[in-house]
C-alpha positions as CSV (number, residue, x, y, z in Angstrom):
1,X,0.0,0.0,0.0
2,X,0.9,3.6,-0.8
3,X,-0.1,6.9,0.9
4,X,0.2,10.1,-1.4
5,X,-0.9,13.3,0.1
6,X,-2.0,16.4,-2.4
7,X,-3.1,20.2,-1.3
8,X,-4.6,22.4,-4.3
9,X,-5.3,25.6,-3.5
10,X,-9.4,26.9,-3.9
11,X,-11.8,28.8,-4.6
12,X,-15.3,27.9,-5.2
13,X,-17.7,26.5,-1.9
14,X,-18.4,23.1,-1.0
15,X,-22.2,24.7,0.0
16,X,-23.6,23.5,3.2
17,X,-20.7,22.6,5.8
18,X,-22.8,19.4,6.6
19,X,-22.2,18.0,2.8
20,X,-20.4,14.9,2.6
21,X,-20.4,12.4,0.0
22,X,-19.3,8.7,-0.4
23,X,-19.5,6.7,-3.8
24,X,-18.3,3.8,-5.5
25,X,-16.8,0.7,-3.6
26,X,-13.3,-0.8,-3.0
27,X,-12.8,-3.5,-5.4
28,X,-10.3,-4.8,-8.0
29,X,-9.6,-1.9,-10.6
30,X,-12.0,0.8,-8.5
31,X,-12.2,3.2,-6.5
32,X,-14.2,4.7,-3.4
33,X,-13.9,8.5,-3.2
34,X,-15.2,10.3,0.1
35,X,-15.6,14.3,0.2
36,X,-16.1,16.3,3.4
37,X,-15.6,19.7,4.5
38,X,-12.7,20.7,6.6
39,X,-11.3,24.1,7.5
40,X,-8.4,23.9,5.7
41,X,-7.5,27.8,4.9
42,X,-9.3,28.2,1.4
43,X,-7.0,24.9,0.4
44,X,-8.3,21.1,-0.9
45,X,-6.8,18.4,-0.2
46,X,-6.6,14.7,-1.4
47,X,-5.6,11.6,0.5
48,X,-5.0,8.6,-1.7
49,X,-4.5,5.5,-0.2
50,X,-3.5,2.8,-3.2
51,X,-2.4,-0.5,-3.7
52,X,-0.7,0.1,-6.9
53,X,2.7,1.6,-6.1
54,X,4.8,4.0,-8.0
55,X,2.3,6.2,-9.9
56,X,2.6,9.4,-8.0
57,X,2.9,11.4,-11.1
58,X,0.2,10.0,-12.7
59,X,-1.9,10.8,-9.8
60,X,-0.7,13.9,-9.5
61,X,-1.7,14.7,-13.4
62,X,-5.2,13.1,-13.0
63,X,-5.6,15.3,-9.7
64,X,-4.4,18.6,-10.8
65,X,-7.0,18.5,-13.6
66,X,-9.5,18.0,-11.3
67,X,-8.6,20.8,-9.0
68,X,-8.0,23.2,-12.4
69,X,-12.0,21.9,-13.1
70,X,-13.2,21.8,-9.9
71,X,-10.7,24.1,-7.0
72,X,-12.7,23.7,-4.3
73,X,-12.1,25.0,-0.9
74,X,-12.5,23.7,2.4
75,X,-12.5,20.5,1.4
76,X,-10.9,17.1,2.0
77,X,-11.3,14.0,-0.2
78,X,-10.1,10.9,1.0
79,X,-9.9,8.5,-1.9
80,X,-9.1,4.4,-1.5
81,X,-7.8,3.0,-4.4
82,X,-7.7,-0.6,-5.7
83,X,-5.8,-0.1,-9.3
84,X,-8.5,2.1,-10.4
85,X,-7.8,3.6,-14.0
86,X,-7.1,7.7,-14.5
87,X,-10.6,7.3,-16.2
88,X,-12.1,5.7,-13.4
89,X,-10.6,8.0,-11.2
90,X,-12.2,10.8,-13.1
91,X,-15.5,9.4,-13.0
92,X,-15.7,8.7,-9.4
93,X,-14.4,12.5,-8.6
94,X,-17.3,13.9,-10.9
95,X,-20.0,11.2,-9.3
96,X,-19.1,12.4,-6.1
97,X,-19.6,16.2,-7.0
98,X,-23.3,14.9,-8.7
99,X,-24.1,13.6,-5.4
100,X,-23.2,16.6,-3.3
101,X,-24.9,18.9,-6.1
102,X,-27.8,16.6,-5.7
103,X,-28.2,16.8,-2.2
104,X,-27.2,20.4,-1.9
105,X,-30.2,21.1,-4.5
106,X,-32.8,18.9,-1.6
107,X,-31.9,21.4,1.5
């Protein structure tokens, strides 16, 4: 297992501090993404906990295009990987926005 810690800066609101979101599931070649809020100076932050060692970079890529899309603030995501593709990867991050945009659209 690998731990690799990333800290964008941002600048658009989570919405309600009591948003949270969980989806997909931790299985071979997926991904589970969770996103909460956290006071964290304007900044986002990503936690990936992998077991496919030894692509740092390629995480890094796939995560600075999500931050560039989506720089939110206040926000942690914790993500635990199980050899999920860069295109899974992308899909889980944008399903887990849908979810909090859906349940930010029912308060």
């Amino acid at each position: 297992m690998e731990t690799l810690r990333y800290r964008f800066p941002g600048t658009q609101e989570l919405g309600s501090a009591e948003l949270h979101a969980l989806v997909g599931v931790v299985a071979s070649g997926n991904l589970e993404v969770l996103v909460e809020p956290a006071p964290l100076d304007g900044a986002m932050e990503i936690e990936v906990i992998t077991s496919a060692r030894g692509f740092g970079e390629v995480w890094q890529a796939v995560l600075a295009d999500f931050a560039a899309r989506h720089p939110l603030r206040d926000v942690r995501l914790w993500l635990n990987d199980a050899g999920a593709t860069p295109a899974v990867v992308s899909l889980r991050l944008q399903q887990a926005l849908e979810t909090l945009a859906e349940r930010g659209s029912d308060a």
